[in-house]
BAVO-385011 format. One record per residue (C-alpha): residue in three letters; residue number from 1; x, y, z. Coordinates in Angstrom, 3 decimals, padded with zeros to 6 digits. Example, Ala and Ser with C-alpha at 12.3 -4.5 7.8 and 13.67 -1.06 7.14 Angstrom:
BEGIN
<pt "ALA"; 1; <012.300; -004.500; 007.800>>,
<pt "SER"; 2; <013.670; -001.060; 007.140>>,
***
This chain:
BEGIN
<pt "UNK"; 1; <029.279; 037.852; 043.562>>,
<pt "UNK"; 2; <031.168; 037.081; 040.419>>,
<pt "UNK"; 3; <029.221; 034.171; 038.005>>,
<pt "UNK"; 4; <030.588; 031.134; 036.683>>,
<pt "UNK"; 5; <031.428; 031.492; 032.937>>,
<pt "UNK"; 6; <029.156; 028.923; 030.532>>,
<pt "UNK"; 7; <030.452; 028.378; 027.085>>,
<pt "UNK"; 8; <027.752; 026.656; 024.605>>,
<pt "UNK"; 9; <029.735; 025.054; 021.482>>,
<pt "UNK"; 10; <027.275; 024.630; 018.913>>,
<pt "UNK"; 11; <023.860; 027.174; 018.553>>,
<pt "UNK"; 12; <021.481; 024.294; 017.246>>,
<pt "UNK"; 13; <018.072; 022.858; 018.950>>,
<pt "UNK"; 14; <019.534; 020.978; 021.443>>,
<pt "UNK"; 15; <022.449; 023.351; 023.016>>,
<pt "UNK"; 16; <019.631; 026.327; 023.249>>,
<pt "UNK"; 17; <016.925; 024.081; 024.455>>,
<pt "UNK"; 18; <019.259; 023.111; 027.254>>,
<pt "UNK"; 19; <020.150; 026.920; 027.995>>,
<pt "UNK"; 20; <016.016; 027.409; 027.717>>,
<pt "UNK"; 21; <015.829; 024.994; 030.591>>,
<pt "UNK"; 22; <018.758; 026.789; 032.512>>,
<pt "UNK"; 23; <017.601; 030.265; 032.289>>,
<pt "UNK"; 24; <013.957; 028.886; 033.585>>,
<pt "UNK"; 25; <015.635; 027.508; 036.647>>,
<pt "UNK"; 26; <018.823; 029.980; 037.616>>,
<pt "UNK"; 27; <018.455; 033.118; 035.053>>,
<pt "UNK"; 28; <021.922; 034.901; 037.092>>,
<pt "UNK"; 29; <023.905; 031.880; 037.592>>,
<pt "UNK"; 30; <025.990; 032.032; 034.857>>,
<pt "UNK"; 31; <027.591; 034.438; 032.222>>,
<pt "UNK"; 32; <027.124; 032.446; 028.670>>,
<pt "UNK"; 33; <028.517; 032.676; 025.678>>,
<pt "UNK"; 34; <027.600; 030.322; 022.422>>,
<pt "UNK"; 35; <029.440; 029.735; 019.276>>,
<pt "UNK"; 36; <027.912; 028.670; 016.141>>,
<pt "UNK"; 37; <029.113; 027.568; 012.794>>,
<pt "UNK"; 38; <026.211; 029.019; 010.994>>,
<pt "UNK"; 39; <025.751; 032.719; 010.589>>,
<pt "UNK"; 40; <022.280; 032.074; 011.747>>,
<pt "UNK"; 41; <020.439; 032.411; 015.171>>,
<pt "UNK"; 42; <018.535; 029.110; 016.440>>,
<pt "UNK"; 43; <016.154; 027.876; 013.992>>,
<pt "UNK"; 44; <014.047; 024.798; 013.921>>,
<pt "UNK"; 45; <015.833; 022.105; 011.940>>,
<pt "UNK"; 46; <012.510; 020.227; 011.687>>,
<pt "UNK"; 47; <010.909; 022.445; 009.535>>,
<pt "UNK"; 48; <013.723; 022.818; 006.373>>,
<pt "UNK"; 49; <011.357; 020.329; 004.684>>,
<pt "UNK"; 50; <008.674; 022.348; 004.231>>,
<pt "UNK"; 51; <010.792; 025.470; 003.599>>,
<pt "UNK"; 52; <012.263; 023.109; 000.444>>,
<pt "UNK"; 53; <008.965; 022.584; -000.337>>,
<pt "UNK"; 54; <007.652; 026.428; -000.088>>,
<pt "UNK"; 55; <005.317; 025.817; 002.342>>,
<pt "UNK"; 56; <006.900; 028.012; 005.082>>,
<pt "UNK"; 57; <009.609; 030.648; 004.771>>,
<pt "UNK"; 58; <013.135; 030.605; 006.095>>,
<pt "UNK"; 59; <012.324; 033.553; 008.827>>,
<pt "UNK"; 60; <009.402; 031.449; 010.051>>,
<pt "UNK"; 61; <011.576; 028.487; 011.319>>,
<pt "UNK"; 62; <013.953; 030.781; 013.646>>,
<pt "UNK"; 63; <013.512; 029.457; 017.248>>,
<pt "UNK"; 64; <015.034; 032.309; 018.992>>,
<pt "UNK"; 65; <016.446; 035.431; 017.491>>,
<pt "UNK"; 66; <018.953; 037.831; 017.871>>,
<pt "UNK"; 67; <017.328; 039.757; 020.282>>,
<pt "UNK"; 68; <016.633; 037.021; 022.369>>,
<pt "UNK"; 69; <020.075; 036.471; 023.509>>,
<pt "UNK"; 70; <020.669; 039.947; 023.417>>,
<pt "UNK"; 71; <017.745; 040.709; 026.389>>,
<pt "UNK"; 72; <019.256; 037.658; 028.020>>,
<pt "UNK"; 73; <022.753; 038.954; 028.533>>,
<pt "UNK"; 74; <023.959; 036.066; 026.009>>,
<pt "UNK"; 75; <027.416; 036.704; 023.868>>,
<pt "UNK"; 76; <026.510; 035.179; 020.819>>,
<pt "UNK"; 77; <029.367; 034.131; 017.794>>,
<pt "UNK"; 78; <027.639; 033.521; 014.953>>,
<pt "UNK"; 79; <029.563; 031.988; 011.916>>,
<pt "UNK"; 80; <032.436; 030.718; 014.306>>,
<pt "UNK"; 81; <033.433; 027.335; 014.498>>,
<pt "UNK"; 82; <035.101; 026.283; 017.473>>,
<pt "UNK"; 83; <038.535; 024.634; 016.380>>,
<pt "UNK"; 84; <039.861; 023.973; 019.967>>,
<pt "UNK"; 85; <039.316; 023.724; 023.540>>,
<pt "UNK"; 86; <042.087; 023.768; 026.010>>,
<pt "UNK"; 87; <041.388; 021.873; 028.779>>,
<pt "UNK"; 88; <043.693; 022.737; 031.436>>,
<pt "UNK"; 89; <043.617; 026.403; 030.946>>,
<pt "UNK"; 90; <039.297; 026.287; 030.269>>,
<pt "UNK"; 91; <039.875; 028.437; 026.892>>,
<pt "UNK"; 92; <037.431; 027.783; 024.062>>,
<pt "UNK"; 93; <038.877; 028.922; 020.629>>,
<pt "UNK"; 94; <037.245; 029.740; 016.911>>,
<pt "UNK"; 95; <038.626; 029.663; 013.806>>,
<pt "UNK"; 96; <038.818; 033.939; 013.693>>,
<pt "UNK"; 97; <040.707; 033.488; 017.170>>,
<pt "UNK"; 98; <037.779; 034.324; 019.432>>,
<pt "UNK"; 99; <038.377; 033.184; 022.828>>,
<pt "UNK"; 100; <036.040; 032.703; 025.786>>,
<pt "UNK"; 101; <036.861; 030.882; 028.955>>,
<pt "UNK"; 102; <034.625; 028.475; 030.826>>,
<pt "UNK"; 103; <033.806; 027.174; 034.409>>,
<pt "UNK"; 104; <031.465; 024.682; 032.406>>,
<pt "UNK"; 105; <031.519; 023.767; 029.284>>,
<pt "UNK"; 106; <028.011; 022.364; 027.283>>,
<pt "UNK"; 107; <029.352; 020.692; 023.776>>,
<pt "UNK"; 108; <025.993; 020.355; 021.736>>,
<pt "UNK"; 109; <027.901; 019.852; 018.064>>,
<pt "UNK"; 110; <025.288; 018.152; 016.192>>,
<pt "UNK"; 111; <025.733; 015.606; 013.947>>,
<pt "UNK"; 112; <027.556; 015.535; 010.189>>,
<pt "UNK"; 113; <026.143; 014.205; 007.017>>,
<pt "UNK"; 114; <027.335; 010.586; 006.035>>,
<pt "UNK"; 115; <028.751; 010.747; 001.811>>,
<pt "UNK"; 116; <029.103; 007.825; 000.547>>,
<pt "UNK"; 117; <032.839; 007.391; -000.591>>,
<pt "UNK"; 118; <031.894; 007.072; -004.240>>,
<pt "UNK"; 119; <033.757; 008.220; -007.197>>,
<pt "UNK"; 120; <032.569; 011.939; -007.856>>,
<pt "UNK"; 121; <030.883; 012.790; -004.643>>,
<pt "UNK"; 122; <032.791; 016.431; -004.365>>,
<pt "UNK"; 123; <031.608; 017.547; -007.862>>,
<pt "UNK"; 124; <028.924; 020.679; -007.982>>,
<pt "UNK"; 125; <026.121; 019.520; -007.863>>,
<pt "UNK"; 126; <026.424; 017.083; -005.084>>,
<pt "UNK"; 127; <024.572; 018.479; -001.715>>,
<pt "UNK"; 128; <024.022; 017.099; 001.611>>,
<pt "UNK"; 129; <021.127; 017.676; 003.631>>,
<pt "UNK"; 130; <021.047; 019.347; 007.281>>,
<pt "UNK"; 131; <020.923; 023.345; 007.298>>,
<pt "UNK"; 132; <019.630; 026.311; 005.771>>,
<pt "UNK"; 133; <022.851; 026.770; 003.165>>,
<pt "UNK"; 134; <021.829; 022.659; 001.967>>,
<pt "UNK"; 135; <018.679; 024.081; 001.634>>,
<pt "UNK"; 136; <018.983; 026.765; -000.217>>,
<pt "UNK"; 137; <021.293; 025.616; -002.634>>,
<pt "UNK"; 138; <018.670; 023.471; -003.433>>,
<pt "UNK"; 139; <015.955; 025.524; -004.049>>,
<pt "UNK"; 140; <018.840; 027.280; -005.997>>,
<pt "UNK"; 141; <019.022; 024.200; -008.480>>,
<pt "UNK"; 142; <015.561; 023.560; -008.537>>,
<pt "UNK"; 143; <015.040; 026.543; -009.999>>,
<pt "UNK"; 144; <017.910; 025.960; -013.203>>,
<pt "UNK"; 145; <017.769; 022.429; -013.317>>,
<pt "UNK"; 146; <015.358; 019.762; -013.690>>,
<pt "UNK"; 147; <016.590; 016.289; -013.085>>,
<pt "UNK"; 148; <017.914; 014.987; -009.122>>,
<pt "UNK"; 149; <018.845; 012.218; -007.678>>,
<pt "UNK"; 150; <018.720; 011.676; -003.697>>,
<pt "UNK"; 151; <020.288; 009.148; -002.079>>,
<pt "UNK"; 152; <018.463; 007.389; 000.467>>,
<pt "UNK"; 153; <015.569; 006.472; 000.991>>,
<pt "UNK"; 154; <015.146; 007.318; 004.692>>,
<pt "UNK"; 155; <013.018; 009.811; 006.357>>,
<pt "UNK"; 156; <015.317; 013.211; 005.426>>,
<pt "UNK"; 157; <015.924; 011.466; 002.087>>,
<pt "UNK"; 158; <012.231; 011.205; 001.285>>,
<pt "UNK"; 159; <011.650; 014.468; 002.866>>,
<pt "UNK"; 160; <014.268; 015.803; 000.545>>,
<pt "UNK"; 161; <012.949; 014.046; -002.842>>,
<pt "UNK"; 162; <009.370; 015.741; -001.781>>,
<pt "UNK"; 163; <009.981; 018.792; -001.456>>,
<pt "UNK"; 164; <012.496; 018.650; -004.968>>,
<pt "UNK"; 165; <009.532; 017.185; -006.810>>,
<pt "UNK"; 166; <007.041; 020.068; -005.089>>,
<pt "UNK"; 167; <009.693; 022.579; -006.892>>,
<pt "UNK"; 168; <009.170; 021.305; -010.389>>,
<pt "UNK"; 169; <012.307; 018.714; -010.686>>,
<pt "UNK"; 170; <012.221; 014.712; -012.126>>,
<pt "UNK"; 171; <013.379; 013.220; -008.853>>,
<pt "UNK"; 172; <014.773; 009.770; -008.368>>,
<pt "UNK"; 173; <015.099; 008.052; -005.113>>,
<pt "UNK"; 174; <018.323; 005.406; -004.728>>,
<pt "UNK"; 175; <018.286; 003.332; -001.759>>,
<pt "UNK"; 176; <020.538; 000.194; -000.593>>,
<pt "UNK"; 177; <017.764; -001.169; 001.292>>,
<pt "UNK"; 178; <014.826; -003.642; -000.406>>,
<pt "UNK"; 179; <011.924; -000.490; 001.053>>,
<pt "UNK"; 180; <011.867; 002.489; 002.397>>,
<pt "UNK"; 181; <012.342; 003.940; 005.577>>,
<pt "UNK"; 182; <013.308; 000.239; 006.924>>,
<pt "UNK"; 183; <014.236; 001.641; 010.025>>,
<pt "UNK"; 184; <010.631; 002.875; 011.019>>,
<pt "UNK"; 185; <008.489; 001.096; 008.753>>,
<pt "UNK"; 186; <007.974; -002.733; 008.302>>,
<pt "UNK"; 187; <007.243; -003.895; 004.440>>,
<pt "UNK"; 188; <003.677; -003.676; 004.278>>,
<pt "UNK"; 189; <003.840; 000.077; 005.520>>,
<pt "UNK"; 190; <006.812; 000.978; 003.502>>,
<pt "UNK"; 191; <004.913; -000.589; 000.041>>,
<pt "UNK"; 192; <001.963; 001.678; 000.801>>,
<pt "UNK"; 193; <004.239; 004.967; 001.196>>,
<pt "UNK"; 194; <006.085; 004.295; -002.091>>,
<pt "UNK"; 195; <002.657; 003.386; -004.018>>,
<pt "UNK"; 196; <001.937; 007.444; -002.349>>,
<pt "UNK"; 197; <004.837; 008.900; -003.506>>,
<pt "UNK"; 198; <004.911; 007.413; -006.697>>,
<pt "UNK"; 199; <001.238; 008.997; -007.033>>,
<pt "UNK"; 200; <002.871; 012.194; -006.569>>,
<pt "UNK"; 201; <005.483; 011.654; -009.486>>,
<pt "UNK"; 202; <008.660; 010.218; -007.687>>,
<pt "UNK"; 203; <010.592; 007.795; -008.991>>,
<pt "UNK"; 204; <012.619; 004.566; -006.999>>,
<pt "UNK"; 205; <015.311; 002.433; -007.417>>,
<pt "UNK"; 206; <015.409; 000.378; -004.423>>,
<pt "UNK"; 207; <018.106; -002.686; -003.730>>,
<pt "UNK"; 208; <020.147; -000.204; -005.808>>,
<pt "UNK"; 209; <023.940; 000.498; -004.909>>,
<pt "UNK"; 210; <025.276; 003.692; -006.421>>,
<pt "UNK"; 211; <028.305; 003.112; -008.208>>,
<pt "UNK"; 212; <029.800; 006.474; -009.195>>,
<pt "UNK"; 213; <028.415; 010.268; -010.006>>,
<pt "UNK"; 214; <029.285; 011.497; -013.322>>,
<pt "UNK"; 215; <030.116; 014.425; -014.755>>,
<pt "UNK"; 216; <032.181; 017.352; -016.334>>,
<pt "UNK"; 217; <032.085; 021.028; -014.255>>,
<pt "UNK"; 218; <028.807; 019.599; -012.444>>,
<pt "UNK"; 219; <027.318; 016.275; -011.826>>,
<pt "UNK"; 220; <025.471; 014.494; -014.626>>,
<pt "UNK"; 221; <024.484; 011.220; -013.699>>,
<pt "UNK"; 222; <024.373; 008.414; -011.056>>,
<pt "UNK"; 223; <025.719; 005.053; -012.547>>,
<pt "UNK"; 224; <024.433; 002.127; -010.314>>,
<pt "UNK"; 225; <026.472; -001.037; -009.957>>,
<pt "UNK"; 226; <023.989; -002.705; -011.992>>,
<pt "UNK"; 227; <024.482; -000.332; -015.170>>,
<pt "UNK"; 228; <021.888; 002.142; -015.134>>,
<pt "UNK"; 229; <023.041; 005.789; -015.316>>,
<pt "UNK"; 230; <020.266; 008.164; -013.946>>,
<pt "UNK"; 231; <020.494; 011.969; -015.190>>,
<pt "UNK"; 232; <021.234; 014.088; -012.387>>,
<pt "UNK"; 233; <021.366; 017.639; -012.575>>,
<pt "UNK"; 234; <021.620; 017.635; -008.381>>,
<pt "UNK"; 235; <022.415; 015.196; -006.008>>,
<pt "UNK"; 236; <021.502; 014.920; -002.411>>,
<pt "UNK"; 237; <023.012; 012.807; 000.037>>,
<pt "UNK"; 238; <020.766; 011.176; 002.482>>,
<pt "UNK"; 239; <022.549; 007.944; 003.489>>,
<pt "UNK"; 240; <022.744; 008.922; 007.563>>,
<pt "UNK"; 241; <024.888; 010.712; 009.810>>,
<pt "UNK"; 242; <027.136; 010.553; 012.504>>,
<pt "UNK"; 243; <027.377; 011.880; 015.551>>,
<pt "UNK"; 244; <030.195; 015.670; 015.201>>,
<pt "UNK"; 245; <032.627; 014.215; 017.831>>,
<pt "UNK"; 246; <035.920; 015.901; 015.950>>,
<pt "UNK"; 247; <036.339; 018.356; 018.589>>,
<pt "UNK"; 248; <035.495; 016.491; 020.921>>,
<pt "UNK"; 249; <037.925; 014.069; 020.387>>,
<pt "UNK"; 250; <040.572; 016.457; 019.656>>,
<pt "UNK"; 251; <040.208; 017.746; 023.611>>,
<pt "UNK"; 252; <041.015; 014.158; 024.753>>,
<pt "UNK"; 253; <036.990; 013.200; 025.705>>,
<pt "UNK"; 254; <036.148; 009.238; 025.189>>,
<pt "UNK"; 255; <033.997; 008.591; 022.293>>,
<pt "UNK"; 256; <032.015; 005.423; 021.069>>,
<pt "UNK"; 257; <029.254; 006.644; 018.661>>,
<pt "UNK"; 258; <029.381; 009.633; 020.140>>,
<pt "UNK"; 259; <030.910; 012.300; 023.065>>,
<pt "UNK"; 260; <030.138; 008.808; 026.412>>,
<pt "UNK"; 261; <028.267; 010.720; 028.480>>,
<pt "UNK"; 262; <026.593; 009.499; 032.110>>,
<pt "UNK"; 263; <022.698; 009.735; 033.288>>,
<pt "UNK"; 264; <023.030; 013.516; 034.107>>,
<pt "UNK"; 265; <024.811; 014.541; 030.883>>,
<pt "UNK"; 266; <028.070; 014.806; 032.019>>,
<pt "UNK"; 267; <031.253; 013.581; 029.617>>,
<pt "UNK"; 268; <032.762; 010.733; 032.085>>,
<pt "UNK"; 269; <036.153; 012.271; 031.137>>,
<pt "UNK"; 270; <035.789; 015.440; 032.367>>,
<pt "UNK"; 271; <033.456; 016.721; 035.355>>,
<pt "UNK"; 272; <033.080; 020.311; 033.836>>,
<pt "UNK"; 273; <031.696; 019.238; 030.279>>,
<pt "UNK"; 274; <028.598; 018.107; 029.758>>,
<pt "UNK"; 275; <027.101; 017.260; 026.357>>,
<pt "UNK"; 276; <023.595; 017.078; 024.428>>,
<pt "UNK"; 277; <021.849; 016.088; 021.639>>,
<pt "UNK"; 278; <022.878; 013.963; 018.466>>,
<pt "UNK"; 279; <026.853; 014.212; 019.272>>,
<pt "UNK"; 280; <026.111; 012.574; 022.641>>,
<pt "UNK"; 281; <026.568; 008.525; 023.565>>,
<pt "UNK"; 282; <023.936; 007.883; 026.490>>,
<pt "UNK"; 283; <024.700; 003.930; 027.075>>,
<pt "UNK"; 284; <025.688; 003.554; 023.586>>,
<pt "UNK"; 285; <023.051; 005.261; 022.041>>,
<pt "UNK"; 286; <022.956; 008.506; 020.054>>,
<pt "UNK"; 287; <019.489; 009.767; 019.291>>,
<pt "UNK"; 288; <019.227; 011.491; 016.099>>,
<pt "UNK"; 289; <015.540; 012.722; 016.621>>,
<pt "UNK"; 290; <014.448; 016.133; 018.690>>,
<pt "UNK"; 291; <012.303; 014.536; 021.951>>,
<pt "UNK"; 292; <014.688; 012.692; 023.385>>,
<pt "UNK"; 293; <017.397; 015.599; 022.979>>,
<pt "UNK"; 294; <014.711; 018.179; 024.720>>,
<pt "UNK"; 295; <014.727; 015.598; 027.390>>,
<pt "UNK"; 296; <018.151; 015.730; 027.343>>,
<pt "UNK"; 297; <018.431; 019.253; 027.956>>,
<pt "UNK"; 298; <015.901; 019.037; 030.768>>,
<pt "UNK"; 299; <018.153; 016.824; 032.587>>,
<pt "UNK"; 300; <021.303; 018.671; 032.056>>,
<pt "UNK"; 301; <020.109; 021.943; 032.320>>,
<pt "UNK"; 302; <018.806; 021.094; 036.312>>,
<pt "UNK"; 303; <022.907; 019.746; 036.828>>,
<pt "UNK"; 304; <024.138; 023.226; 035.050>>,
<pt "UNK"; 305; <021.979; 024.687; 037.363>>,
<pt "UNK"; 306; <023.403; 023.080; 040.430>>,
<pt "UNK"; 307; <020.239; 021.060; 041.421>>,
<pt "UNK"; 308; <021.727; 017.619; 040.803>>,
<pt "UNK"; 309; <018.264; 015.767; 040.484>>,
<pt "UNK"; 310; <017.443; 014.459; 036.696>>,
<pt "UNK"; 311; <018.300; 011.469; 035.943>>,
<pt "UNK"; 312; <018.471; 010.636; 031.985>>,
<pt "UNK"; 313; <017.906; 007.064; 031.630>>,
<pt "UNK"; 314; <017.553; 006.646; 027.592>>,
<pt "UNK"; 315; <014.129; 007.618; 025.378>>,
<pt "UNK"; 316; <011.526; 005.900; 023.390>>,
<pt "UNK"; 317; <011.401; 007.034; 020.359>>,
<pt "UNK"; 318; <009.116; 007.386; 017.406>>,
<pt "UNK"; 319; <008.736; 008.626; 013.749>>,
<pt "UNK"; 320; <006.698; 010.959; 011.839>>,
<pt "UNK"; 321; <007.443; 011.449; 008.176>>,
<pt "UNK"; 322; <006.602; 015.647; 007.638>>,
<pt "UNK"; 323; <005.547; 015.610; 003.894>>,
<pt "UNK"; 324; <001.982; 017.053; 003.858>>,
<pt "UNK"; 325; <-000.791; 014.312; 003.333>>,
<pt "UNK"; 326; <001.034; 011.323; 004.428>>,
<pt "UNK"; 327; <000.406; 010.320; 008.015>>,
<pt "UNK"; 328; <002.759; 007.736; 009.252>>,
<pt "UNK"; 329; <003.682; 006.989; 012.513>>,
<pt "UNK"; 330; <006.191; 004.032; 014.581>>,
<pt "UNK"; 331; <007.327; 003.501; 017.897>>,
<pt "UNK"; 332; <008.926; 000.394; 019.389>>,
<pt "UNK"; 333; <009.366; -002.821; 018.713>>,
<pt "UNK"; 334; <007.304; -002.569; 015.702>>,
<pt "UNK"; 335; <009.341; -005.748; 013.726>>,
<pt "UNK"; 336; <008.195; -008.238; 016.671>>,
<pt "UNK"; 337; <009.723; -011.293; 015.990>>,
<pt "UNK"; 338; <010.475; -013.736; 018.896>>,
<pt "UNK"; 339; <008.126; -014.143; 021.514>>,
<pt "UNK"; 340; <005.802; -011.534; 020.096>>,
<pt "UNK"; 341; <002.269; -011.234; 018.653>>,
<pt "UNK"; 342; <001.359; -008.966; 015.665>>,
<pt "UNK"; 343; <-002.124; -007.425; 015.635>>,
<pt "UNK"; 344; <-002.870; -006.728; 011.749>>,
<pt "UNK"; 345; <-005.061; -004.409; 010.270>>,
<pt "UNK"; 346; <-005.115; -003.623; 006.395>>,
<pt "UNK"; 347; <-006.842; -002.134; 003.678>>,
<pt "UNK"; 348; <-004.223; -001.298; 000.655>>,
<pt "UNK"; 349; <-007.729; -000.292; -001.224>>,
<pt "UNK"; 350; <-007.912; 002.251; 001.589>>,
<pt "UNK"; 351; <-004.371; 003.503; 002.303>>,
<pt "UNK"; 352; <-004.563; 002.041; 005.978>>,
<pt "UNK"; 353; <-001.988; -000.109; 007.670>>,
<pt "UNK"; 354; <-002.318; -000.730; 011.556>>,
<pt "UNK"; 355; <000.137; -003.582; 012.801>>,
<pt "UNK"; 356; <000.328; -003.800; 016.484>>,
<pt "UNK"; 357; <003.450; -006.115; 018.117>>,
<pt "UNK"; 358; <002.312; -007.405; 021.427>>,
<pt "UNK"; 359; <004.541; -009.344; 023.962>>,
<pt "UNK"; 360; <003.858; -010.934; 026.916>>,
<pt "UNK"; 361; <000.138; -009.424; 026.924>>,
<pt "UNK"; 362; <001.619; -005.500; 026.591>>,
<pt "UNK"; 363; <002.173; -003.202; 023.686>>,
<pt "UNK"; 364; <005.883; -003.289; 022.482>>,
<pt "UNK"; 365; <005.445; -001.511; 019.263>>,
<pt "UNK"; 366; <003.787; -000.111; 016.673>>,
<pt "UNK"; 367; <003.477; 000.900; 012.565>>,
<pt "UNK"; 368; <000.806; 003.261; 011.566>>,
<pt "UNK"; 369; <-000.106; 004.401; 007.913>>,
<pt "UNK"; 370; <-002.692; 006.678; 006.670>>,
<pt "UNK"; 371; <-004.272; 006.907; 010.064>>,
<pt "UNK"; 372; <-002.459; 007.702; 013.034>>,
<pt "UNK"; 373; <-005.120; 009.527; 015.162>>,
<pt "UNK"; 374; <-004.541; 006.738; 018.145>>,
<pt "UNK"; 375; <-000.463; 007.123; 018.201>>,
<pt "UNK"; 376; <-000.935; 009.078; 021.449>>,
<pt "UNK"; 377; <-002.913; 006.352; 023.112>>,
<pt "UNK"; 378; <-000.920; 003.883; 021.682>>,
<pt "UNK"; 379; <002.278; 005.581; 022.941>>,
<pt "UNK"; 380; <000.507; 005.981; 026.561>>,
<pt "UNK"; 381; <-000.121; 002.186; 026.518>>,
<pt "UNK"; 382; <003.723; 001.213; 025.745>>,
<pt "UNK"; 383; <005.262; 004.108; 027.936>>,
<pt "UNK"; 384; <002.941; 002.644; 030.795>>,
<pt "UNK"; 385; <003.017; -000.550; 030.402>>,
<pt "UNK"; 386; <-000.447; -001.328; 030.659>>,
<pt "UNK"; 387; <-001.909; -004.490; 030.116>>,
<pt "UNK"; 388; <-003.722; -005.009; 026.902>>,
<pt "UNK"; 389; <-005.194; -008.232; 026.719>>,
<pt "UNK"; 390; <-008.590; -006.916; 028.332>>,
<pt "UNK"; 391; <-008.442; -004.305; 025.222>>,
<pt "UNK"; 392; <-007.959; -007.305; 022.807>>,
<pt "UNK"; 393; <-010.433; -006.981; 020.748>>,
<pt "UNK"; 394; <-010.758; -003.387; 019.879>>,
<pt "UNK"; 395; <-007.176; -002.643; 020.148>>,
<pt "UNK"; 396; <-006.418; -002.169; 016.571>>,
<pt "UNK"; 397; <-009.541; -000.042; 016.178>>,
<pt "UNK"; 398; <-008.446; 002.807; 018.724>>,
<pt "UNK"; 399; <-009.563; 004.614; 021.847>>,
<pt "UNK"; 400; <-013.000; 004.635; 023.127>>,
<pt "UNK"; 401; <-013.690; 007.196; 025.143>>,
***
């Protein structure tokens, strides 16, 4: 019997995750071909920060290699960027004129680096931050230059300025925000990190909007609005990202922050393509962190394989910063505000922070520093539900067994 044709646009975690899933369920249901921009196989995104800060190698982080598609009957493009889809005709195309046609179509695109539209942003120099080539050209200037500047002070940007400073450069962090990581951390938490990574020789400039990069042949400097020009032999670009719906919305599919896709995966423009990870709107969210889009790809991956049972209904997310000797952790609502009760435990002296966010007698969230051995229990006890008044009183201080 002849197989249905899957195409896989994009070759990152969550498009081969999802094709993981498939193969475990119906291994001869489909032929499949994947396209990817890089001339890589599947490697683990997650893990370019220690490779920029030479504590693991660039052939350790591949996920699945060449081989592995090969023994799986996979037609893999690498270095091929998909520049078109026709619809009506099911015809993927790449930018060397490769075609493949589909009976379903899995878009898994990824996301693109936000630059701030400041003067001098396209010099040399200037870098963003999301695959191996940002990577390496990194490592490349940490090794002839000394002074960089990266811009944000977020979880990749901190990741970034870590592993710069762990290569021998003077590295200066620039963020809009009053602290760090203000997404996942609350003040207290975020003070604590900063005193850590100053300890380690990084240098902020928070509340700080950059005003222009400077320079001649290469970037030089990064003026900030309020007149200080930093010396920057490299810049890096950590202000966010957004979800890679180009293509996507070149083929006619709706987009709002992302490819609108249903509980099963499926674009609600069109029945045959389905889409995953950080391109993909799932009730107006787009997650931009890798367990909810391996959830993702368990749910899709059963509809691809024509059991129609998973149901995606949204994730809970939470944060790990992965520089080596700083243990952070959040999940939830860990802000409260409103109607909630914060559970505080802290000792600066000590590097600990423990803030727990209660409402109406359950765990809603929660900010960890320097000891995060109970995020697991803590996680249980908001993914459950459970009631946590009994627990009171030892709450703060972990599990008992």
């Amino acid at each position: 019997m002849k197989r249905s044709r899957l195409v896989l646009v994009g070759n990152g975690m969550a498009g081969v995750r999802t094709l993981e899933e498939l193969l475990a369920l119906a291994p001869d249901l489909y032929d499949i071909t994947v396209f990817g921009a890089e001339p890589h196989p599947n490697y683990n995104r997650i893990l370019l920060s220690p490779v920029l800060a030479g504590e693991q190698a660039l052939d350790e982080i591949v996920l699945n290699p060449v081989a592995w598609y090969r023994e799986r009957g996979i037609t893999l493009h690498t270095g091929r960027r998909v520049v078109a889809v026709d619809r009506v005709r099911r015809v993927v195309r790449a930018d060397d004129g490769t075609e493949a046609p589909y009976d379903r179509l899995l878009i898994a695109t990824g996301s693109t680096p936000f630059v701030p539209p400041v003067p001098g942003r396209d010099l040399p120099g200037v870098v963003t931050y999301r695959d191996i080539a940002d990577t390496q050209a990194m490592i490349d200037a940490a090794a002839r230059h000394r002074h960089a500047v990266v811009i944000g002070g977020g979880l990749l940007g901190l990741e970034a300025a870590n592993g710069l400073r762990q290569r021998g450069m003077d590295v200066t962090v620039v963020h809009l925000m009053p602290w760090l990581m203000e997404r996942q951390l609350d003040a207290a938490a975020a003070a604590l990190l900063q005193q850590s990574l100053e300890q380690r020789g990084l240098h902020f400039a928070l509340g700080a909007h950059t005003e222009a990069l400077i320079g001649t042949g290469r970037v030089q400097a990064v003026r900030l609005k309020d007149g200080r020009e930093l010396p920057a032999d490299l810049v890096v670009m950590a202000a966010g990202i957004r979800p890679h719906t180009a293509l996507a919305e070149a083929m006619g599919l709706r987009c709002e922050r992302g490819i609108v896709v249903d509980d099963t995966l499926q674009t609600v423009t069109d029945p045959r393509i389905y889409a995953v990870g950080e391109c993909a709107a799932h009730r107006g969210v787009a997650y931009g962190l890798v367990a909810p889009l391996f959830e993702q790809a368990r749910v899709c991956a059963t509809h691809l394989a024509q059991f129609g049972i998973g149901r995606y209904t949204g994730s809970r997310v939470s944060t790990q910063l992965k520089v080596t000797g700083i243990d952070l952790f959040s999940a939830g609502d860990f802000m409260g505000g409103s109607g909630t009760e914060a559970l505080v435990l802290a000792d600066p002296p000590g590097g600990v922070y423990k803030k727990l966010v209660l409402r109406q007698g359950r765990l809603a969230g929660v900010c960890l520093y320097g000891d995060t051995a109970d995020r697991g229990w803590y996680q249980r006890l908001m993914a459950e539900g459970t009631p946590v008044e009994p627990l009171r009183e030892r709450l703060l201080f972990g599990e008992v067994a």
